[in-house]
C-alpha positions in Angstrom: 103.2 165.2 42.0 103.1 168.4 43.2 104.0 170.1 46.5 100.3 171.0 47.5 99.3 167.2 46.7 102.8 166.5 49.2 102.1 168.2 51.7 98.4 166.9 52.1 99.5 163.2 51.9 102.3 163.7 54.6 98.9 165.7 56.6 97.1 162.8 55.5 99.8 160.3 57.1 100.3 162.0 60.2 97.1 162.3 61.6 96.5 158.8 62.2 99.8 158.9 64.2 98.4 161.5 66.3 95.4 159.6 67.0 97.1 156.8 67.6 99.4 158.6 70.5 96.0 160.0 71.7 93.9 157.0 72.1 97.2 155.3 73.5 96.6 154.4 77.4 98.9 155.8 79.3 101.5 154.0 81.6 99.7 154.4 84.7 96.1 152.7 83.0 98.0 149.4 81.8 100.0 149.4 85.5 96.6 149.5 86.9 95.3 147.4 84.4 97.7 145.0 84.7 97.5 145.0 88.9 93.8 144.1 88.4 94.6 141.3 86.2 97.3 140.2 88.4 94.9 140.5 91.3 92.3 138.4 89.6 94.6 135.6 89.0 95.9 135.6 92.2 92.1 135.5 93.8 91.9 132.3 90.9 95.1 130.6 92.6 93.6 131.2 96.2 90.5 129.6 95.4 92.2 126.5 93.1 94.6 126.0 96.1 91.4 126.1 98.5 90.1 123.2 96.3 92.6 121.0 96.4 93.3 121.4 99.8 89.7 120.6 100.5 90.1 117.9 97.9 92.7 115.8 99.9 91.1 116.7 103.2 88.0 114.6 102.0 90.0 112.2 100.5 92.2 111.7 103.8 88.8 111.5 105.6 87.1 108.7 102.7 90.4 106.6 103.7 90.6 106.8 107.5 86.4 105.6 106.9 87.4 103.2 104.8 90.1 101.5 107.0 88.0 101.9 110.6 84.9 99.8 108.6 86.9 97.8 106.0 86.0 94.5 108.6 82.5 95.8 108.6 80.8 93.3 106.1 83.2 90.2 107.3 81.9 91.2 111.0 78.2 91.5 110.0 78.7 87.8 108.9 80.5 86.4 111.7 77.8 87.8 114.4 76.1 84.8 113.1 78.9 82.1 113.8 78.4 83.6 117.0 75.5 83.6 117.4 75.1 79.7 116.6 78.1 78.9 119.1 76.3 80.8 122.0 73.0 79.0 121.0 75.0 75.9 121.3 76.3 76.6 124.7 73.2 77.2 125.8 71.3 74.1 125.4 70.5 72.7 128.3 70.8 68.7 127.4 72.7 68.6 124.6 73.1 65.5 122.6 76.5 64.8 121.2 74.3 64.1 117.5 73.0 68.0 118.1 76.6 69.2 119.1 77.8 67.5 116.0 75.3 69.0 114.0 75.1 72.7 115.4 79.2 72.8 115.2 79.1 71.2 111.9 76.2 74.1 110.8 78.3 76.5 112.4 81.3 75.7 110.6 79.3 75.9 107.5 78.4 79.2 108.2 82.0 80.5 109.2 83.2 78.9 105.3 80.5 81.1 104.0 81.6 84.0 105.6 85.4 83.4 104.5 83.9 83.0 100.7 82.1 86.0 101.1 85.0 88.0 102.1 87.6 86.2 99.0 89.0 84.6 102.3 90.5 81.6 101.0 91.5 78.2 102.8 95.1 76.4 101.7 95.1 72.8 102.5 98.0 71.6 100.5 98.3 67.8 100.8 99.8 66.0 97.6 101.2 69.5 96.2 104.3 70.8 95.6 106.6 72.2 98.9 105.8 76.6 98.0 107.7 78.7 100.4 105.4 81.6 100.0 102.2 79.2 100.3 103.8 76.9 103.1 105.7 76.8 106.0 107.9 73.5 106.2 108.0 72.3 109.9 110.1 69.2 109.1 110.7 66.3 106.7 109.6 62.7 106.2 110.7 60.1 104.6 108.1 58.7 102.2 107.0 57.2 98.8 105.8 60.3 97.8 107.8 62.3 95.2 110.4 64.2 97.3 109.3 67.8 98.1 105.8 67.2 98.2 103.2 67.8 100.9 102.3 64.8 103.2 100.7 66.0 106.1 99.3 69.8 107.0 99.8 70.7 110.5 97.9 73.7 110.2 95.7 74.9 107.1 97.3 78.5 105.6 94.5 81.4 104.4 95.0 83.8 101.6 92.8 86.6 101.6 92.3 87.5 97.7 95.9 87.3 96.1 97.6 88.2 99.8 98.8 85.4 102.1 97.2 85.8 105.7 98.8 82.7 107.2 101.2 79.8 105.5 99.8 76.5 106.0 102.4 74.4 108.7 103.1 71.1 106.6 105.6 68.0 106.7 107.6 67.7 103.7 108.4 64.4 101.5 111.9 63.2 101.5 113.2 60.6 99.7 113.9 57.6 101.0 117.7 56.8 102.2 
């Protein structure tokens, strides 16, 4: 090669370098640029943060609703058990057959309400003594197989898988 050809290669080679430092941004641009992008993604956090914070304040307020009117359907039905007792108390000559009755009614009424609301009734004669279903207020001697239920006391309630109240019962002993 010779040294004219030389010297316009290296020419050749180092204008692209030039242009390169030329089109370069200098250190105050990317500062700048960089402030703006920081800017931006601070402005992004504020507004994310914002959300969230709205996000649990509706949430907070959803839960305080749902535990003030949780009752809310269970009430709606027991205005009518009410309802029928009052009407009861009201009659002027009542028999004891329409008493009977209108209690009896009523009562049917208050089981609906409890199956409506998963409320369930535990009336455990004949089963096995359960210390987290039960409440043991004494024993008996009896025929029955020892640690079994012979009389309730007092009927227990569950409501759905949670026990509201044990049910009081007497407890089979053997015989001495």
């Amino acid at each position: 090669m010779s040294t004219e050809n030389q010297e316009i290669n290296e020419s050749a080679a180092s204008e692209p370098l030039v242009d390169a430092v030329e089109t370069m941004p200098s250190l105050e641009e990317m500062l700048q640029q960089s402030e703006l992008k920081a800017q931006e993604h601070h402005d992004a956090w504020l507004r994310a943060k914002a959300e969230g914070d709205n996000i649990r304040k509706r949430g907070q307020e959803d839960v305080a609703k749902a535990r003030k009117f949780a009752v809310e359907d269970f009430a709606s039905e027991l205005l009518a058990v009410k309802d029928s007792l009052e009407a009861a108390l009201s009659a002027e000559t009542p028999s004891i057959e329409n008493l009977k009755s209108g209690v009896e009614l009523t009562l049917k009424q208050l089981s609906s309400a409890f199956g409506k609301s998963n409320l369930q009734e535990i009336n455990p004669v004949g089963e096995k003594f359960d210390a987290h279903k039960h409440q043991a207020i004494g024993m008996v001697e009896s025929d029955a197989e020892a640690n079994t239920v012979v009389t309730v006391l007092q009927k227990g309630y569950q409501l759905h898988d949670r026990m509201i109240r044990p049910a009081l019962v007497m407890v089979a002993q053997a015989k001495s």
